[in-house]
N, C-alpha and C positions, 0 to 999 in steps of 0.2 A: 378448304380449311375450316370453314365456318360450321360445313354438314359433320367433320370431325368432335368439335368443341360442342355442336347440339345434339349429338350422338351421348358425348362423354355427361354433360350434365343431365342429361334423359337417365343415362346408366346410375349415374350417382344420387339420383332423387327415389329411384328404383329400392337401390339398394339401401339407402338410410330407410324406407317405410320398410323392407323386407326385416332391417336390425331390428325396428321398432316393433312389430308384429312377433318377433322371433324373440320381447325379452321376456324373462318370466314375469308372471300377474302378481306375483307379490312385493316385485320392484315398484311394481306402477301403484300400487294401492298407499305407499307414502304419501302423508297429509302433504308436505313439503312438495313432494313430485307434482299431487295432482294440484296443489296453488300454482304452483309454476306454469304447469300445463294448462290452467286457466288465462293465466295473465298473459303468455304468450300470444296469441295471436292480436289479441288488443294491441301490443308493443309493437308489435311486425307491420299493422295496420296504419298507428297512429308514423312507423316512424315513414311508413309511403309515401302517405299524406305531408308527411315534413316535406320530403326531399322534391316528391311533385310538387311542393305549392312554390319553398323558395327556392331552387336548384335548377341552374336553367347551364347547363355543360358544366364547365369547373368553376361557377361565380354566383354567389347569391347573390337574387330580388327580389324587390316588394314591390308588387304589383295586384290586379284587380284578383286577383288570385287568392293576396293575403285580404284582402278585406272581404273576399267571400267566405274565406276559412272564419275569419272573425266573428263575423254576423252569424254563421253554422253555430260557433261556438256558443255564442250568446244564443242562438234558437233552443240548441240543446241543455243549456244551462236552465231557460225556459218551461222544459219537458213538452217542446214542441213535436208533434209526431214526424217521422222519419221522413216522408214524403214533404213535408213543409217546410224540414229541414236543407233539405238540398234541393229546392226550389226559392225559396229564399236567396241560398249562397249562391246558385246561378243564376240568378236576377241580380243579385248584388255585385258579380261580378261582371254582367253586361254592360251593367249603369256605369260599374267604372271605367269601363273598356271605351263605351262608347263616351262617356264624358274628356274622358285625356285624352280623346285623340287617337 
């Protein structure tokens, strides 16, 4: 059942690039489209990030997880370069890992 269900979304991811590939260029050359099409993947990314950091099966928490995202936030707000970025947030969230126990 499972080979079924990753057969079907393989097929389905397939075919949304084939529509997309397949629309005409004057569709996509809309200012509106292509803002869209910028913003999107930031949104897809930032909402990952959400659901990875407090979403642990069907229940939010706040754990060393969020105060790594925090401190990220603050790096980035910083214009800390990217590597420093997420070397930070996983230090920051060892400290809290290993501090709570």
């Amino acid at each position: 059942m499972i080979w079924l269900a990753l057969g079907l979304a393989a097929a389905g991811c397939y075919l949304f690039k084939w529509v997309g590939l397949s629309l005409p260029s004057h569709w996509l050359d809309d200012p509106r489209v292509l803002r869209v099409a910028m913003m999107l993947p930031v949104a897809l990314l930032a909402a990952l990030v959400a659901v990875q950091t407090f979403g642990d099966g069907r229940s939010l928490v706040l754990d060393a997880r969020a105060a790594g995202i925090g401190v990220a936030a603050i790096a980035v707000l910083l214009r800390a370069p990217f590597l420093l970025v997420v070397v930070l947030a996983a230090a920051t969230a060892a400290i809290v890992r290993a501090v709570s126990g």
